[in-house]
N, CA, C and O atoms as a GROMACS GRO file, in nm:
protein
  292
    1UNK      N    1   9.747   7.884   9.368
    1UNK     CA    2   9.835   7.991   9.410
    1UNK      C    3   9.755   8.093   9.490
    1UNK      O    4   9.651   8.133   9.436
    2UNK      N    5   9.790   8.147   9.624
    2UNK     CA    6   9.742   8.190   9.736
    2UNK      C    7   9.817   8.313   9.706
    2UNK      O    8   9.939   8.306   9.696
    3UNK      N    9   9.751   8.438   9.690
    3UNK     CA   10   9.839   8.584   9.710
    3UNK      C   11   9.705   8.653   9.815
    3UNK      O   12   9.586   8.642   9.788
    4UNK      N   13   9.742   8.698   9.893
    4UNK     CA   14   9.749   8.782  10.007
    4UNK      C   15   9.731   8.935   9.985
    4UNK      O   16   9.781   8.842   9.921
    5UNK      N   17   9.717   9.049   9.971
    5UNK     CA   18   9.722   9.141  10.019
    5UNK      C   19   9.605   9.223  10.011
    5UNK      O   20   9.513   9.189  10.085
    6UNK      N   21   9.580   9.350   9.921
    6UNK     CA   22   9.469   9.448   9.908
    6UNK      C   23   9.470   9.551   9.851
    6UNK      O   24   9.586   9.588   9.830
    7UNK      N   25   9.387   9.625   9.811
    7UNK     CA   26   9.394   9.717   9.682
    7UNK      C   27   9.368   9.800   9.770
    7UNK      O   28   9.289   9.784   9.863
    8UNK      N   29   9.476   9.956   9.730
    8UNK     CA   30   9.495  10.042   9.789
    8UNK      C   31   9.452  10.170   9.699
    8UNK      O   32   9.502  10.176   9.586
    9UNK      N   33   9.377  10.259   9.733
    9UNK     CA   34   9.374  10.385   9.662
    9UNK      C   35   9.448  10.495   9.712
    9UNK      O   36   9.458  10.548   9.822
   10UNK      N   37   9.508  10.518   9.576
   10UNK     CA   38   9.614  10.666   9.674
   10UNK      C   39   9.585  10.820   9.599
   10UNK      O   40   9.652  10.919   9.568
   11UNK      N   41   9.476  10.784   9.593
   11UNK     CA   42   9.361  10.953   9.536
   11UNK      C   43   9.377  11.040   9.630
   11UNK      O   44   9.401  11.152   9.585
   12UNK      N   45   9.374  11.031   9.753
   12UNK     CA   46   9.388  11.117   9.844
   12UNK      C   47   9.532  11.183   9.823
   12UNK      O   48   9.537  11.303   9.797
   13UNK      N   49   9.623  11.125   9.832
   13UNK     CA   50   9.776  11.126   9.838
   13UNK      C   51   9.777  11.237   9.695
   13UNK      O   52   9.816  11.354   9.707
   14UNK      N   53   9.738  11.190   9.585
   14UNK     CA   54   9.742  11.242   9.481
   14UNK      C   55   9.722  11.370   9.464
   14UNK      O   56   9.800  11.459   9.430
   15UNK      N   57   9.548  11.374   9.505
   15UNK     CA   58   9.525  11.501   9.512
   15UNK      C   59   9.574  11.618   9.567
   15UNK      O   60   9.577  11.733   9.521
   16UNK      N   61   9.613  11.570   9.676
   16UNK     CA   62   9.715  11.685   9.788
   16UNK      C   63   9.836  11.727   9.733
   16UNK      O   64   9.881  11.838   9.761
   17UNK      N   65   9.902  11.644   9.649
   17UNK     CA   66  10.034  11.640   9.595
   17UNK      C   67   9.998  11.724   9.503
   17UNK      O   68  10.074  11.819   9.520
   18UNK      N   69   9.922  11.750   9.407
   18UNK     CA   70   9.872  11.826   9.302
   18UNK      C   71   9.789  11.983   9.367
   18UNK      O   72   9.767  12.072   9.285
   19UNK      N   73   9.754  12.002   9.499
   19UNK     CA   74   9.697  12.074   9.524
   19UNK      C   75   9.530  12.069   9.427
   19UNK      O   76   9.497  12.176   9.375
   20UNK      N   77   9.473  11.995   9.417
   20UNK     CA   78   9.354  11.942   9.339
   20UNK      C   79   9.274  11.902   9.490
   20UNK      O   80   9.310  11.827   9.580
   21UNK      N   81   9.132  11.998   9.470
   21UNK     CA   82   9.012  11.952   9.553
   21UNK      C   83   8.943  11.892   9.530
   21UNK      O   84   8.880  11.890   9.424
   22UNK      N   85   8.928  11.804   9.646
   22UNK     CA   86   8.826  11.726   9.575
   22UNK      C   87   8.676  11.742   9.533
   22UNK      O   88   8.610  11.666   9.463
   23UNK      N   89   8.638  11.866   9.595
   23UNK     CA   90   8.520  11.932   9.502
   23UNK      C   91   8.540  11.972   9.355
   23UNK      O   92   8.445  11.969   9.277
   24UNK      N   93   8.699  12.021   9.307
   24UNK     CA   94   8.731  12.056   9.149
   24UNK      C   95   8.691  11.922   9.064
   24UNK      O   96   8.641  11.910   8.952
   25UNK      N   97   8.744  11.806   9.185
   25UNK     CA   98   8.774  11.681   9.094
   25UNK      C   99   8.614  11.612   9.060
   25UNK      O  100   8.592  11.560   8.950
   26UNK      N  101   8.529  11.617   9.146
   26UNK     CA  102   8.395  11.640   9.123
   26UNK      C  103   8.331  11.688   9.010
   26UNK      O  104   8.270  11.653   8.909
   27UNK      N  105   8.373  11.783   9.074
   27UNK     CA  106   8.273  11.879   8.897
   27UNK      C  107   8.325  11.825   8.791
   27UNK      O  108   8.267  11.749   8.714
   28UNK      N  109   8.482  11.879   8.780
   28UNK     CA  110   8.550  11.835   8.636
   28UNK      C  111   8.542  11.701   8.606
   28UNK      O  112   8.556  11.687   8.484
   29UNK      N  113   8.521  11.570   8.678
   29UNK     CA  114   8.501  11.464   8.657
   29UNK      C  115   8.348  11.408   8.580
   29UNK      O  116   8.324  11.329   8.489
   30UNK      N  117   8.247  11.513   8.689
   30UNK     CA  118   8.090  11.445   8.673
   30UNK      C  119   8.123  11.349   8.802
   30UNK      O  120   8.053  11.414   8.879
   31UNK      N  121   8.155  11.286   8.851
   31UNK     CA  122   8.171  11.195   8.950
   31UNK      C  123   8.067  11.257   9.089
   31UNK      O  124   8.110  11.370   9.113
   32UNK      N  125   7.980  11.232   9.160
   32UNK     CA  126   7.913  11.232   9.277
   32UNK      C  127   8.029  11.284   9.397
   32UNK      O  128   8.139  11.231   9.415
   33UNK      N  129   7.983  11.383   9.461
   33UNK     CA  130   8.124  11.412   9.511
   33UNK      C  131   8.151  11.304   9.633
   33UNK      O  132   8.268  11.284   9.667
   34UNK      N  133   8.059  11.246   9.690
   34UNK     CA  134   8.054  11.127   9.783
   34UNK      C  135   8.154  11.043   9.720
   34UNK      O  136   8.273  11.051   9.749
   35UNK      N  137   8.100  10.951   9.621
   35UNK     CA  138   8.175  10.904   9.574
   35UNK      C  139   8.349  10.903   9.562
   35UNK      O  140   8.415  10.800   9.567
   36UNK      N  141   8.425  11.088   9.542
   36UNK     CA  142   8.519  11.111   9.514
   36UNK      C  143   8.588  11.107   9.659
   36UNK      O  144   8.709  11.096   9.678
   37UNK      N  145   8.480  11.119   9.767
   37UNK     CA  146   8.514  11.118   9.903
   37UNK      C  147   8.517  10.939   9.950
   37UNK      O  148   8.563  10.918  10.062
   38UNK      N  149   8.493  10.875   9.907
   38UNK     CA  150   8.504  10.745   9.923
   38UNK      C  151   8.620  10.677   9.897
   38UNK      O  152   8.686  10.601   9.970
   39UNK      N  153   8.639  10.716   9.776
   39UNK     CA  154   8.769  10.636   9.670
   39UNK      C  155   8.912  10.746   9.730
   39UNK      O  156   9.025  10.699   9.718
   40UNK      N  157   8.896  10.886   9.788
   40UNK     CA  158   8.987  10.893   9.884
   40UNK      C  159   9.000  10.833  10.034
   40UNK      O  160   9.106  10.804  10.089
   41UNK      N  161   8.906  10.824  10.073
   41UNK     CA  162   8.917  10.745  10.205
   41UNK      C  163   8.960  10.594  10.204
   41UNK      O  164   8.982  10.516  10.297
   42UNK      N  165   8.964  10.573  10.039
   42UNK     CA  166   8.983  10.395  10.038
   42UNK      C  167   8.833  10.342  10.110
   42UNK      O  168   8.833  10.235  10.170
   43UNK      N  169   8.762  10.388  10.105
   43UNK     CA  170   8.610  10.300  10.129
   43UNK      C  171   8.542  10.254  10.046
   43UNK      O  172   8.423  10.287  10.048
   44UNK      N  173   8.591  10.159   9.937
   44UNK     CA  174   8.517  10.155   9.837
   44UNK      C  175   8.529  10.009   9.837
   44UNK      O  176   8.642   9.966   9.862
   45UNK      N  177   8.417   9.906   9.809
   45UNK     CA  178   8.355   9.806   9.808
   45UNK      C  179   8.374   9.705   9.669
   45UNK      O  180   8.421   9.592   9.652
   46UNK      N  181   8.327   9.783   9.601
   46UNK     CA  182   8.302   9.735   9.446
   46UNK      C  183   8.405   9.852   9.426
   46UNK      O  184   8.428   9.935   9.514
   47UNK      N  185   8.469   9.850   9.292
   47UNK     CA  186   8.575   9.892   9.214
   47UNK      C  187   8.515   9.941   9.088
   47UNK      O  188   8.520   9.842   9.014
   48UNK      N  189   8.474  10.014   9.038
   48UNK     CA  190   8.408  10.077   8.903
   48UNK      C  191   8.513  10.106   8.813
   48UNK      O  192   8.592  10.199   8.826
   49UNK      N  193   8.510  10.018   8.712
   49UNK     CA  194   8.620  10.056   8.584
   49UNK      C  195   8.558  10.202   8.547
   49UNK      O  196   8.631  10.295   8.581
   50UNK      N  197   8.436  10.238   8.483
   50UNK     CA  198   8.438  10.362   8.432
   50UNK      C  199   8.497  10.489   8.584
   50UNK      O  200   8.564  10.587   8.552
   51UNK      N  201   8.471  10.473   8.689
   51UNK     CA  202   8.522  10.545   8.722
   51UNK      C  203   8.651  10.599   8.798
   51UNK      O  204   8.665  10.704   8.861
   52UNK      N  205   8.767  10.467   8.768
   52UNK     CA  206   8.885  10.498   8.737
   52UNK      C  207   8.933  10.533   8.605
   52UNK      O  208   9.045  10.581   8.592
   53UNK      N  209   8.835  10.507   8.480
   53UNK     CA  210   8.877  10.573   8.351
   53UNK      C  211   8.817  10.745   8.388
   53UNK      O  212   8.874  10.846   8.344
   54UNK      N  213   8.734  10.747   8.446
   54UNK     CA  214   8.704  10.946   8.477
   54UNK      C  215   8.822  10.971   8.556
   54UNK      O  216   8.889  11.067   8.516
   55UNK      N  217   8.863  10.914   8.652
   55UNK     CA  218   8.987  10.982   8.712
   55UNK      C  219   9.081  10.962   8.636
   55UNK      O  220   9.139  11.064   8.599
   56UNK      N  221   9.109  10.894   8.609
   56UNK     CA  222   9.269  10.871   8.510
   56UNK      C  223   9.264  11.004   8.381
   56UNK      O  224   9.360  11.061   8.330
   57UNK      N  225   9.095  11.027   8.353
   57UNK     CA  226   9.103  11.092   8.227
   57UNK      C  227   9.131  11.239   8.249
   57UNK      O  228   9.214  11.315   8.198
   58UNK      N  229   9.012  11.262   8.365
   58UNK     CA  230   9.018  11.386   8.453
   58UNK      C  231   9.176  11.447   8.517
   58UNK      O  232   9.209  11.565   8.509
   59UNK      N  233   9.248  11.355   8.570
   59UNK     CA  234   9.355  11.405   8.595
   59UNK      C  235   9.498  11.399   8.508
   59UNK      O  236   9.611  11.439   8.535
   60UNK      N  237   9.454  11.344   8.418
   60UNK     CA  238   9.558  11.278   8.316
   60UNK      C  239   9.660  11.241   8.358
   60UNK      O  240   9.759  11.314   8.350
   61UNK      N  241   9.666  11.121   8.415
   61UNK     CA  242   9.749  11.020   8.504
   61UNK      C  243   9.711  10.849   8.475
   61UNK      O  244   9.593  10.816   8.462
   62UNK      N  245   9.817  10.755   8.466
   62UNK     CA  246   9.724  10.636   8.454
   62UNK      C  247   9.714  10.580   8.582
   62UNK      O  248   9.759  10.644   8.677
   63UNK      N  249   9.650  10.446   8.604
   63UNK     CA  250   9.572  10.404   8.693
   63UNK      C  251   9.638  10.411   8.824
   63UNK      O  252   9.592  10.456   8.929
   64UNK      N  253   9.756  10.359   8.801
   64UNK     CA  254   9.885  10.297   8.901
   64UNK      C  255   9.931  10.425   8.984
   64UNK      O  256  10.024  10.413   9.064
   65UNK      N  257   9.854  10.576   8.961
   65UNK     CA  258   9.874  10.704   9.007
   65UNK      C  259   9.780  10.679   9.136
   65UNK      O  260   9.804  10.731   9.245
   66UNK      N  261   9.642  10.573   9.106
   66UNK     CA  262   9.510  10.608   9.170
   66UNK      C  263   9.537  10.491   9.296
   66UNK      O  264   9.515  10.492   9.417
   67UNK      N  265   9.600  10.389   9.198
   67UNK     CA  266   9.524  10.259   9.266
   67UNK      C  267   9.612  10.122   9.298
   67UNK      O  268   9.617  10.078   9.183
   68UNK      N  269   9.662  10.055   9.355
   68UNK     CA  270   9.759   9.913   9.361
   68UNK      C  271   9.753   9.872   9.434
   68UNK      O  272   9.703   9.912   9.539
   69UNK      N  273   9.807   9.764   9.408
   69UNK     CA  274   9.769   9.626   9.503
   69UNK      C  275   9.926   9.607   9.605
   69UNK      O  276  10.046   9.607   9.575
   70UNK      N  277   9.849   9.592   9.736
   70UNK     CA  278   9.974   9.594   9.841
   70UNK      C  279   9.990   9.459   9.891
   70UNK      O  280   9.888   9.430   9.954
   71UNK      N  281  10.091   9.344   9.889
   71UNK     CA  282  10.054   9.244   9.924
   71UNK      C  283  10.153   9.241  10.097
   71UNK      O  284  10.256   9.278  10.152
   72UNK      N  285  10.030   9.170  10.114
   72UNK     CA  286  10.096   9.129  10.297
   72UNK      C  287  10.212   9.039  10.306
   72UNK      O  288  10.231   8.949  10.224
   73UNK      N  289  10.286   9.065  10.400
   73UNK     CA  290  10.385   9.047  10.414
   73UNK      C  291  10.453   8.932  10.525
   73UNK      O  292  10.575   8.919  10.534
   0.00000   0.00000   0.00000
């Protein structure tokens, strides 16, 4: 079975919607603020479970707030 598409982060989207910086989300996380600038840009390579459990925990939201899979069409 062949599925198609790509994992999308919508941290950026999130944050704006919340009025949340991403320097707050930094600190209050511990997260590298590069890092927090990555996983909004969707530039992220490897996928780190602990640090979708810091965002999910940090913003108290679950994953499906941060992150999903878009399949092509």
């Amino acid at each position: 079975m062949s599925c198609s598409g790509k994992i999308v982060f919508k941290l950026d989207e999130l944050l704006k919607s919340r009025n949340y910086p991403k320097l707050r989300l930094s600190k209050d996380s511990g997260l590298d603020y590069r890092t927090v600038l990555r996983y909004c840009k969707n530039d992220v390579q490897n996928i780190k479970v602990f640090i979708l459990e810091r965002l999910c925990q940090t913003l108290d939201c679950p994953v499906e707030d941060i992150i999903e899979f878009q399949r092509d069409d």
